[in-house]
C-alpha positions as CSV (number, residue, x, y, z in Angstrom):
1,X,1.8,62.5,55.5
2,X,1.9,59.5,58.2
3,X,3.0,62.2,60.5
4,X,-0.2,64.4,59.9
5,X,-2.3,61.3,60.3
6,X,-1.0,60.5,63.4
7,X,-1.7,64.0,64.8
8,X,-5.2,64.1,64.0
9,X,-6.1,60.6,65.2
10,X,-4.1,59.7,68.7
11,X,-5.2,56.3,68.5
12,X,-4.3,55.8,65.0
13,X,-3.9,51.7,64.4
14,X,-2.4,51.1,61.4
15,X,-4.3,47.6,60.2
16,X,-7.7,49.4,60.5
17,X,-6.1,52.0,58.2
18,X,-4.9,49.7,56.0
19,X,-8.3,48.0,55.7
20,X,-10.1,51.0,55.7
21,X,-7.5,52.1,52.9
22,X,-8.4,48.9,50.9
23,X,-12.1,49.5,51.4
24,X,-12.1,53.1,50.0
25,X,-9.6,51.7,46.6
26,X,-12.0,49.4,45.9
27,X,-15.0,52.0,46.2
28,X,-13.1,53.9,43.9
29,X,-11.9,51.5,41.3
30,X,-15.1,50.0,41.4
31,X,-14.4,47.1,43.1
32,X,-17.0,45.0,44.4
């Protein structure tokens, strides 16, 4: 899966992942 990612997104950092990650659980799990 981390392979794919990478391949589609060259510039792929993996803090703003994480935080985007984060922001899209929360969303989900209705977190504020």
């Amino acid at each position: 899966m981390i392979n794919e990612i990478i391949e589609f997104i060259p510039t792929w950092n993996p803090d703003r992942l994480m935080m985007d990650f984060e922001k899209a659980s929360m969303n989900a799990f209705g977190g504020s």
